[in-house]
N, C-alpha and C positions, 0 to 999 in steps of 0.2 A: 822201701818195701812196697811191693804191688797190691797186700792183702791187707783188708781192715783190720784181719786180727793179729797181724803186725806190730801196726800202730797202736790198739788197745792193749799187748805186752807193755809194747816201752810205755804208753802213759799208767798202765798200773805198777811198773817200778817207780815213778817217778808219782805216784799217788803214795807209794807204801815209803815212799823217803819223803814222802811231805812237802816234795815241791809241785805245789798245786796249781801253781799257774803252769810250769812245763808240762803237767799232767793233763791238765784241761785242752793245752794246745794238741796232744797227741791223742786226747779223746775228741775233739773240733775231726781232724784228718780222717779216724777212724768210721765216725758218723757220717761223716760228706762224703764215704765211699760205699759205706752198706746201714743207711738209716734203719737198716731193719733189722740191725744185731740188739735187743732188748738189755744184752749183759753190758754191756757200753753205754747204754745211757742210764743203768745200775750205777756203773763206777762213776760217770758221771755224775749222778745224782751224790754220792758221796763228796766227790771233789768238793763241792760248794757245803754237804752239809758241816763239814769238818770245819769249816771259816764260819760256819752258822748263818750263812744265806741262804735263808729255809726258802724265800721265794724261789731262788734257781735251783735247787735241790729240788723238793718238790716238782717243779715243771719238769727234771731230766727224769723225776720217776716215774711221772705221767705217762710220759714216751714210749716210758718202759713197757708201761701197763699194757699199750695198746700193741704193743710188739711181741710182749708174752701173756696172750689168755690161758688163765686158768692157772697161772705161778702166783704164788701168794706173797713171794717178796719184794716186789716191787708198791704192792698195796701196805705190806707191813712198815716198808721204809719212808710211805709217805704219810702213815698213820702215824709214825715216830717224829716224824717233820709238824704236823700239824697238832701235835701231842702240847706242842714248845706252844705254839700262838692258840690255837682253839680247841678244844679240849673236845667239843661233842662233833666235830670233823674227825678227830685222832680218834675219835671211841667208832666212828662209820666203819672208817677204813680199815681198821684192827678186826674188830668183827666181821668184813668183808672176807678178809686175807684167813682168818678163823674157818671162815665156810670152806674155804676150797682146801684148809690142810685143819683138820680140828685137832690133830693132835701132832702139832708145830710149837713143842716147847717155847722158843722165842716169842710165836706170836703171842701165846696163852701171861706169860710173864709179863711183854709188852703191854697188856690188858690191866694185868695186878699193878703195875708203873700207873698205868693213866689213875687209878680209883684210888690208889696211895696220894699221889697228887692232888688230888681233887679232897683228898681228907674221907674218903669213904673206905675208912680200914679193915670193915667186917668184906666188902666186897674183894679187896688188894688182896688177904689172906686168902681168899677163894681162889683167885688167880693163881694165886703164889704157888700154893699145895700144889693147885690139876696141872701147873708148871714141873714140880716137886716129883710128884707120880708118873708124869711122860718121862722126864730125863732116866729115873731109876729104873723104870720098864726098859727103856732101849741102852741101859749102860751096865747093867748087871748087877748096880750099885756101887757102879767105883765111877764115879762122880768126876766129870775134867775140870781141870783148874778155871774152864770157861764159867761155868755155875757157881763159882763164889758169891756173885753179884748176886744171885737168887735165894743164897741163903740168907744174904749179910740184909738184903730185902727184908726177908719172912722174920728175922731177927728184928729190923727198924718196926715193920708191923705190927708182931706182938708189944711190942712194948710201948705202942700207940696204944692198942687195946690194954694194956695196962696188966697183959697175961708177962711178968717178968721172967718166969722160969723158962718158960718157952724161948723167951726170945736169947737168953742166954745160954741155951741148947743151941739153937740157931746159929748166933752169930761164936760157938766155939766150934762148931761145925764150917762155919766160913772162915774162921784161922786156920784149920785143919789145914785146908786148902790151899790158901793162898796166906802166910803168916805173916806177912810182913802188910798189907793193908790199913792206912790208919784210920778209914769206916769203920769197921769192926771193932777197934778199942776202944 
């Protein structure tokens, strides 16, 4: 193929089958022909994060960043990278990525992750809910099997806080869902 977006087809099959070095190779070809495609150095950035080499992940999201101003996923994906090694770099970047979309479910979630972590659970529930609220406003209330994770979340949270009823509202709420998850039991 003559087109970079050729090449980044076959290396996001070969990212969604898991062979990530053949992936990489066909994201290398796709970048050395148009460095300035931002969604290719996205998948790229995945390639590595999925091996958990948060360094080359991180720098393909960088890339990203400078190729797409004003897109908030390429900042969300390195605030999730940097989430793993340094905690108040992944709190920057998350609240960066916040600014430019503030009502981006994921990022807002991403947020509740970092403060769950960190054991700061009155703020995690904070997250969690304005997570909670976005998804239902733009879903009509019929919730994708993608948001399991968010509930089974606000489920692990309360029950940090020590609020038990809630949290098993929650995570009967995330079986609903997705029933077979062994988080949730």
């Amino acid at each position: 193929p003559e087109k970079a977006l050729a090449w980044y087809a076959v290396g996001s099959y070969y990212l969604m089958t898991e062979k990530l070095a053949s992936s990489r190779q066909f994201f290398t070809k796709a970048t050395g022909m148009d460095p300035q495609l931002g969604f290719i150095w996205v998948a790229f950035g995945h390639s590595f994060s999925i091996e958990g080499e948060h360094d080359q992940a991180i720098a393909a999201y960088q890339t990203a960043i400078k190729h797409m101003p004003g897109c908030n996923l390429p900042l969300l994906y390195v605030g999730q990278e940097y989430t793993i090694v340094d905690s108040t770099l992944g709190e920057r970047f998350l609240k960066h990525a916040l600014t430019l979309s503030p009502d981006d479910p994921d990022v807002v979630h991403e947020l509740g992750v970092l403060h769950y972590t960190a054991e700061r659970y009155g703020k995690a529930q904070t997250y969690f809910m304005k997570a909670l609220e976005i998804v239902q406003k733009t879903s009509a209330g019929n919730l994708a099997s993608h948001w399991e994770t968010l509930l089974n979340n606000l489920g692990h949270c309360y029950r940090k806080l020590e609020m038990y009823h809630d949290a098993v509202t929650y995570h009967r709420r995330a079986l609903k869902l997705v029933s077979g998850n062994a988080d949730t039991h």
